[in-house]
Backbone as CSV, one residue per row, in Angstrom:
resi,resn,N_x,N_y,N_z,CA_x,CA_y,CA_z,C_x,C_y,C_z
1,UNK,-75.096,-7.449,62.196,-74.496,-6.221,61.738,-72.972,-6.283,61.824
2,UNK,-72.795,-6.934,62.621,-70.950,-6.967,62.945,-70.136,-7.828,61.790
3,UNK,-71.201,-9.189,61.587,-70.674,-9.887,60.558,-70.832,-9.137,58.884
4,UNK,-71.636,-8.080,58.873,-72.242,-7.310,57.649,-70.629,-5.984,57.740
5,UNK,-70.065,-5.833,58.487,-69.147,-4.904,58.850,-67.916,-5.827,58.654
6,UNK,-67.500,-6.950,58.672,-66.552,-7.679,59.005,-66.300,-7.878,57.255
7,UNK,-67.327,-8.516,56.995,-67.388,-8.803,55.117,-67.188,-7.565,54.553
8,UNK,-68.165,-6.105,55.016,-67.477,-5.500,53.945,-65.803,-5.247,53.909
9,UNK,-65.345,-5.260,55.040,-63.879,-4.687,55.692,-63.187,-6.147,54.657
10,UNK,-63.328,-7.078,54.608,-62.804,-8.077,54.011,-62.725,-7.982,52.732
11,UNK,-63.863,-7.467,52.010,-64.157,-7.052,50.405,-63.501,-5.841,50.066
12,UNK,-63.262,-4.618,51.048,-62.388,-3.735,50.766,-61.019,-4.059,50.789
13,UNK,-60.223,-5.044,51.846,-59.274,-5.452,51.503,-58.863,-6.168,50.345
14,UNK,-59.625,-6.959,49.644,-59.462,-8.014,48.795,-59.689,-7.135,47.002
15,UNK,-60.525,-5.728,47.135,-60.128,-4.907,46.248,-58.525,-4.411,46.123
16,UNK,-58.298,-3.969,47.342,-57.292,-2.779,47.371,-56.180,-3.615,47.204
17,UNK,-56.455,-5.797,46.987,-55.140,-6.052,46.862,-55.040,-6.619,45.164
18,UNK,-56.129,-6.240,44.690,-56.369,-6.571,43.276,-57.034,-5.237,43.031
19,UNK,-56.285,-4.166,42.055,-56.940,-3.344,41.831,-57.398,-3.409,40.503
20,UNK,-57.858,-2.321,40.015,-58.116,-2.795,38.311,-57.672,-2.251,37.596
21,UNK,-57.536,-2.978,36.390,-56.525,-2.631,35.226,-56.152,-1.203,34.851
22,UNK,-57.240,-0.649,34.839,-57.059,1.004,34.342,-55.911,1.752,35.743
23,UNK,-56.380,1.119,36.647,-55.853,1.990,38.127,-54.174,1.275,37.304
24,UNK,-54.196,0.075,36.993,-52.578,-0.185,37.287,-52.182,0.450,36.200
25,UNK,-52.935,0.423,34.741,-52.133,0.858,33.405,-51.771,2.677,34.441
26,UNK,-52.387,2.999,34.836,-51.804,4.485,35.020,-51.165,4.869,35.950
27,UNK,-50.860,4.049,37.213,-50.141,3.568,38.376,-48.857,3.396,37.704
28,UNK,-48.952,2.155,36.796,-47.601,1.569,36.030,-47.817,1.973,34.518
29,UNK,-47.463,3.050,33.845,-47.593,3.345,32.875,-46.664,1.844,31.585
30,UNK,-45.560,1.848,32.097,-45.196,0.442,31.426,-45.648,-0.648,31.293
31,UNK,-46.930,-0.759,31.881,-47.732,-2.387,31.442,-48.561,-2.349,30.770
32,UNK,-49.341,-1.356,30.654,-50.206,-0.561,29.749,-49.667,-1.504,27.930
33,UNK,-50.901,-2.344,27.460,-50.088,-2.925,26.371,-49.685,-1.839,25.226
34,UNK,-49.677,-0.569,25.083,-49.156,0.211,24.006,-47.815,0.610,24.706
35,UNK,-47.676,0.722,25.481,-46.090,0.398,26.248,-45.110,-0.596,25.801
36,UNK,-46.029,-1.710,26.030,-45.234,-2.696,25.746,-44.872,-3.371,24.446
37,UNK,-45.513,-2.781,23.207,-45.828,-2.822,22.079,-44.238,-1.805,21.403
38,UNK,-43.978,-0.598,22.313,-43.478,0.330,21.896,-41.838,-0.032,22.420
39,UNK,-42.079,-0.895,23.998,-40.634,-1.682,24.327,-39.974,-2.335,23.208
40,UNK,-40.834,-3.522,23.450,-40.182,-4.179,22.102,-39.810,-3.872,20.734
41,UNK,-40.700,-2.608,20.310,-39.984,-1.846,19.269,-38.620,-1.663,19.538
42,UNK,-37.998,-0.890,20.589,-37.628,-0.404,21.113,-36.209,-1.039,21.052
43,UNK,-36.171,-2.883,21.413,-35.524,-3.523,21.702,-34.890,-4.076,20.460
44,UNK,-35.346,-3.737,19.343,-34.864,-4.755,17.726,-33.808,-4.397,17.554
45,UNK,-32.808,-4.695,17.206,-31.516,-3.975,16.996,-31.195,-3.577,15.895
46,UNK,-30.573,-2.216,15.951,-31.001,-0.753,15.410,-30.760,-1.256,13.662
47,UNK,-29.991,-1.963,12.941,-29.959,-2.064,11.876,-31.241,-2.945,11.010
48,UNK,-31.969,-3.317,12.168,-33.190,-4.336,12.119,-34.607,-3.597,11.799
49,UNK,-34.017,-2.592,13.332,-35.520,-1.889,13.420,-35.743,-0.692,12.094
50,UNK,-34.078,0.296,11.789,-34.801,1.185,10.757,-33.308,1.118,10.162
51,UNK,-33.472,0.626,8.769,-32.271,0.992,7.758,-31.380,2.545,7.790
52,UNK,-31.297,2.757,8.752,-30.309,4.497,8.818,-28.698,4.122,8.127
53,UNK,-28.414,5.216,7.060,-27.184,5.160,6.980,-26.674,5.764,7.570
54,UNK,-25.314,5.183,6.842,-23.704,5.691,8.073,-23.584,6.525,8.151
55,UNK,-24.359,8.132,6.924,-24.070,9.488,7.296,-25.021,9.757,8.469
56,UNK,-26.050,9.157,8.789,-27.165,9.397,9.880,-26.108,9.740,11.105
57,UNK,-25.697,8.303,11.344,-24.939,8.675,12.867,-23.629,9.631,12.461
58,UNK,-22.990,9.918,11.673,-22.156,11.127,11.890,-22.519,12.461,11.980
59,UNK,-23.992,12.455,11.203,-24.615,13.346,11.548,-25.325,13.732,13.112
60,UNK,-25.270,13.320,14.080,-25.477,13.008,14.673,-24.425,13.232,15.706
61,UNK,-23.102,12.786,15.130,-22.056,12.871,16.523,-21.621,14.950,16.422
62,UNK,-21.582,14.689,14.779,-21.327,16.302,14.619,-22.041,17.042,15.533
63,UNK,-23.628,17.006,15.417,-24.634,17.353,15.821,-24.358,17.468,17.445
64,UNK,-23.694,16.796,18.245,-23.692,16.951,19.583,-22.389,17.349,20.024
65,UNK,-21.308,17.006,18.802,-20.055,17.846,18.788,-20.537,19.799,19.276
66,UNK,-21.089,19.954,17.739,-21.619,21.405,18.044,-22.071,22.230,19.507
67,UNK,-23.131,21.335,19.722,-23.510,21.308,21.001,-22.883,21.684,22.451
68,UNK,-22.124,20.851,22.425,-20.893,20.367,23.409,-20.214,21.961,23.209
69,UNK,-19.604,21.922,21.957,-18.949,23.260,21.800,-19.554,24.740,22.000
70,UNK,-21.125,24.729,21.876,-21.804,25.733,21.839,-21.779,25.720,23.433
71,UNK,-22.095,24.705,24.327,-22.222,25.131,25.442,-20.736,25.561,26.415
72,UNK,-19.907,25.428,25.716,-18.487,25.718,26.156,-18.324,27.204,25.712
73,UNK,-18.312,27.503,24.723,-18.026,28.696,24.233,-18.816,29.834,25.527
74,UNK,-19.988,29.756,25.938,-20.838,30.578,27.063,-19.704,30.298,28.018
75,UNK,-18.935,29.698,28.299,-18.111,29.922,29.635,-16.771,30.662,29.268
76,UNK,-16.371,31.520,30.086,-15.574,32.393,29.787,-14.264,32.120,29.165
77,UNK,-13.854,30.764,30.064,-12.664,29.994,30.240,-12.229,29.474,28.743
78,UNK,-13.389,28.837,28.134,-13.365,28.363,26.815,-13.455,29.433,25.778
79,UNK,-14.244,30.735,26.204,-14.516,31.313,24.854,-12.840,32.093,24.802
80,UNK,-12.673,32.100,25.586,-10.855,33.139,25.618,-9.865,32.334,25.159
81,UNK,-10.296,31.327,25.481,-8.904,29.771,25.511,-9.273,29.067,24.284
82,UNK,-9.310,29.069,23.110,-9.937,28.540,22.034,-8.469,27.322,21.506
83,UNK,-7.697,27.021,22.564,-6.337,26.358,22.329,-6.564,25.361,23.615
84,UNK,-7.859,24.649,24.238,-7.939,24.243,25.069,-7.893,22.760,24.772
85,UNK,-7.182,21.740,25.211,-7.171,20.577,25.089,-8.928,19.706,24.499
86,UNK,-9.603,19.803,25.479,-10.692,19.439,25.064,-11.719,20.207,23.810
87,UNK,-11.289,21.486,23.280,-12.013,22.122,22.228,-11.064,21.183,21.057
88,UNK,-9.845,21.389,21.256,-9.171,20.597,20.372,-9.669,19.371,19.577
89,UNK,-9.659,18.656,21.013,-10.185,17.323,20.921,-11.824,16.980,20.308
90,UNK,-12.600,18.205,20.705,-13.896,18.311,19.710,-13.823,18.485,18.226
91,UNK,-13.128,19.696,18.341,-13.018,20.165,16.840,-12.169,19.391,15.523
92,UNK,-11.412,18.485,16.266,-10.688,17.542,15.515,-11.356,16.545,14.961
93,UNK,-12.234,16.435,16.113,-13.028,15.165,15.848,-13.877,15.111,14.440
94,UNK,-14.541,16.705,14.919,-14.968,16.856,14.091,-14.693,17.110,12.178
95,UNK,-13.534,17.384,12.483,-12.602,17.451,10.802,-12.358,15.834,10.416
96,UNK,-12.203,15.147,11.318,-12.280,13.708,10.697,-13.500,13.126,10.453
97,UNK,-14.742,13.517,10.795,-16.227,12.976,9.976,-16.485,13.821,8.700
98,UNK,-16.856,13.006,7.985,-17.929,13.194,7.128,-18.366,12.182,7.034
99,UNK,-19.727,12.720,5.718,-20.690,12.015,5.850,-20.564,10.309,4.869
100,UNK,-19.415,10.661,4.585,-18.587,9.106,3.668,-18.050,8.345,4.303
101,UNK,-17.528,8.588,5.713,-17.401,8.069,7.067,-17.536,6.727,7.075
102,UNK,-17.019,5.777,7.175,-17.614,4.414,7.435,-18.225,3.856,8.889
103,UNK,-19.196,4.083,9.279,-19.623,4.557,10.631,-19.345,3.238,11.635
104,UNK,-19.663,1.904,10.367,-20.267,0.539,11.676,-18.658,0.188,11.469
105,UNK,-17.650,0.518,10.696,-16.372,0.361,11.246,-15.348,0.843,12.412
106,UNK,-15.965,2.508,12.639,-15.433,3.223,13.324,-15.184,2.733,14.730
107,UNK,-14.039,2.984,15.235,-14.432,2.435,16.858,-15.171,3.640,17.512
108,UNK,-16.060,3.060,19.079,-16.498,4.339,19.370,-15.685,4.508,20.376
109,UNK,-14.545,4.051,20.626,-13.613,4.871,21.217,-13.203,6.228,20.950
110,UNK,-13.066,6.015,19.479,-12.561,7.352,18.562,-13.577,8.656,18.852
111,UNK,-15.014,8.267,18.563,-15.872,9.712,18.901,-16.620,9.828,20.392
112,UNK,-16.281,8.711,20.918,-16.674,8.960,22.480,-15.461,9.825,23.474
113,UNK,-14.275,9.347,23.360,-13.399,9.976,23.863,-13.221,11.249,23.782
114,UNK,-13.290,12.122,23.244,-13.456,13.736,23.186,-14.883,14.027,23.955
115,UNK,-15.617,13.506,24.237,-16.881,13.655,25.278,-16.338,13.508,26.713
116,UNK,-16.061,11.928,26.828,-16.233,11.590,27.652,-14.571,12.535,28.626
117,UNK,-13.950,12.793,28.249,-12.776,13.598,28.511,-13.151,15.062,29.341
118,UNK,-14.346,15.525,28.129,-14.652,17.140,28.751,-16.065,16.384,30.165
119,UNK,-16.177,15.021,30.751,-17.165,14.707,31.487,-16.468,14.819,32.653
120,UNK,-14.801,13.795,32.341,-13.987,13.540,33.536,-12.927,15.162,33.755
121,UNK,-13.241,16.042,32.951,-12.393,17.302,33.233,-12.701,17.854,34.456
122,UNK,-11.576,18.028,34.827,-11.859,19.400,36.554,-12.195,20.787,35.825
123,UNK,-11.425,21.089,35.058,-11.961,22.344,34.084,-13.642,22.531,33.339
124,UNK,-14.229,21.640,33.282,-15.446,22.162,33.154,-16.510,22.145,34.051
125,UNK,-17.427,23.157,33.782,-18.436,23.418,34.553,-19.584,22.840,34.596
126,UNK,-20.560,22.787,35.046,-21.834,21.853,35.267,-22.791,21.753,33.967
127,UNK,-23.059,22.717,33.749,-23.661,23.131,32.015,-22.837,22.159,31.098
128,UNK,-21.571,22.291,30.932,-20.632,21.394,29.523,-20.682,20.319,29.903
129,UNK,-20.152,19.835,31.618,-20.472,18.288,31.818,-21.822,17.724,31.288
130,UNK,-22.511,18.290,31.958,-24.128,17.596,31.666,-24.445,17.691,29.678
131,UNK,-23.533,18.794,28.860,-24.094,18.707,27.470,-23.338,17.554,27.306
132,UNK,-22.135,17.347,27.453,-21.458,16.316,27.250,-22.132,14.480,27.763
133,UNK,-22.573,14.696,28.862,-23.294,13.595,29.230,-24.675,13.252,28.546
134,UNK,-25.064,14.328,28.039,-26.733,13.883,27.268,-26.595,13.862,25.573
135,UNK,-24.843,13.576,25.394,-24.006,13.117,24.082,-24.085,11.928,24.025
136,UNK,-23.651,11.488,25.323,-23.134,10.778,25.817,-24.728,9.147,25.719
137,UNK,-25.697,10.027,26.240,-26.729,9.287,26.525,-27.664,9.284,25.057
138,UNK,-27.470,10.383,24.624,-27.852,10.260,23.145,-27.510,8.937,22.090
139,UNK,-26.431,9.138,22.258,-25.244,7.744,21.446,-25.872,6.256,21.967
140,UNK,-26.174,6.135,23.524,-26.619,4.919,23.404,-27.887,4.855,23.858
141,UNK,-28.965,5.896,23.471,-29.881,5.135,23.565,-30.254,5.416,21.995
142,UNK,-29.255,6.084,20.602,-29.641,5.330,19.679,-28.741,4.024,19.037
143,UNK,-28.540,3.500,20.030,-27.938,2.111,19.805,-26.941,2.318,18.761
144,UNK,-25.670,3.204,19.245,-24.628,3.254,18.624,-24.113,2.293,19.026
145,UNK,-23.496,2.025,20.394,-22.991,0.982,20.548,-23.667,-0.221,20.519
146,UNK,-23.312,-1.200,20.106,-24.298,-2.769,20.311,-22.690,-4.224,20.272
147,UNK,-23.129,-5.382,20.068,-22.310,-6.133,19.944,-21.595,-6.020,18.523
148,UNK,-21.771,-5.664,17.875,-21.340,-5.801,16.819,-20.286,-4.353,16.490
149,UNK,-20.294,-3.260,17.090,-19.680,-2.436,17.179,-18.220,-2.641,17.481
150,UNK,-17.179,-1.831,16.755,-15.587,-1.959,17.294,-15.475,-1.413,18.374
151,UNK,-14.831,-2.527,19.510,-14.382,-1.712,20.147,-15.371,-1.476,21.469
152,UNK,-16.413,-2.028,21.517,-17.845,-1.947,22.582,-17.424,-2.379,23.924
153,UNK,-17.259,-2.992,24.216,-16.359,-3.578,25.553,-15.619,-2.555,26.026
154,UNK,-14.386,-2.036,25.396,-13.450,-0.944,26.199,-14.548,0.115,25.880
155,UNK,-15.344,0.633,24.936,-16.007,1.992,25.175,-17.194,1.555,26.411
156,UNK,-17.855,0.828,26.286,-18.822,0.643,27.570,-18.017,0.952,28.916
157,UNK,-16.561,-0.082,28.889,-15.738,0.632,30.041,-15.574,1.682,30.238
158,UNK,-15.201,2.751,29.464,-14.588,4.139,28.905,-15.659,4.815,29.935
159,UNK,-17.380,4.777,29.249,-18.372,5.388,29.525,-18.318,4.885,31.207
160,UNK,-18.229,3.987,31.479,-18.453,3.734,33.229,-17.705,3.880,33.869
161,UNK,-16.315,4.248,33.385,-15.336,5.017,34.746,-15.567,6.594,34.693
162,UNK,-15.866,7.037,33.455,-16.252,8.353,33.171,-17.124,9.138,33.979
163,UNK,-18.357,8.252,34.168,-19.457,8.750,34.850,-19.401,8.550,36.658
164,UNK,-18.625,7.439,36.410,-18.105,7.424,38.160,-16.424,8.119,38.237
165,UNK,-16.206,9.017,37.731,-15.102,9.745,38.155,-15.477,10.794,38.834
């Protein structure tokens, strides 16, 4: 009986160190092969994976321009102060896109910097930082920036002193 107690204690260990597939696909949702099917989508680089034109991403920066501005305007400071360095710096931005824009020329210095500015401001509040930061995160996780982009090196810098300021 002791040796019948010893084996099972051995067979429960030797489960619990190999569990099974279903336990891990939902344990580790990323190994799961429709995960990994959807990574590598994921990973093609962006002119590869879906033909978007150049009005797409200006549409797009506008789109979080607005944003940015909509969530500024709710703070008092901005809706009174409509002469504020950083509204400036949005709204300008925004008069220089359209949708004829030459986008994969543009540096993204040019439309990151009016973000990343209202991120490193002492003047804004937690609401505009964070719209500004999920601009911010928007832009690269649709693979605005890549190697081939102007200017990727100093904006990758730009974005990482920004977020550690």
């Amino acid at each position: 009986s002791t040796t019948k107690a010893k084996e099972q204690k051995r067979r429960g260990r030797a489960q619990a160190q190999k569990p099974h597939s279903s336990v891990v696909s939902c344990i580790l949702p990323s190994q799961s092969p429709c995960r990994r099917k959807e990574r590598e989508r994921k990973m093609e680089p962006p002119g590869k994976a879906t033909k978007r034109p150049s009005s797409f991403f200006i549409h797009v920066i506008v789109g979080e321009i607005q944003n940015v501005l909509s969530v500024m305007r709710h703070n008092v400071k901005f809706s009174s102060n409509a002469d504020s360095n950083l509204v400036y710096a949005l709204k300008s931005l925004r008069k220089t896109l359209s949708p004829s824009t030459d986008f994969p020329n543009l540096p993204a210095t040019k439309y990151l910097k009016p973000f990343l500015d209202v991120i490193k401001s002492e003047e804004t509040t937690g609401p505009i930082t964070g719209a500004a930061l999920t601009s911010v995160l928007k832009f690269l996780t649709l693979d605005f920036i890549n190697c081939e982009t102007p200017s990727a090196a100093v904006a990758m810098k730009m974005i990482a002193d920004s977020v550690n300021h």
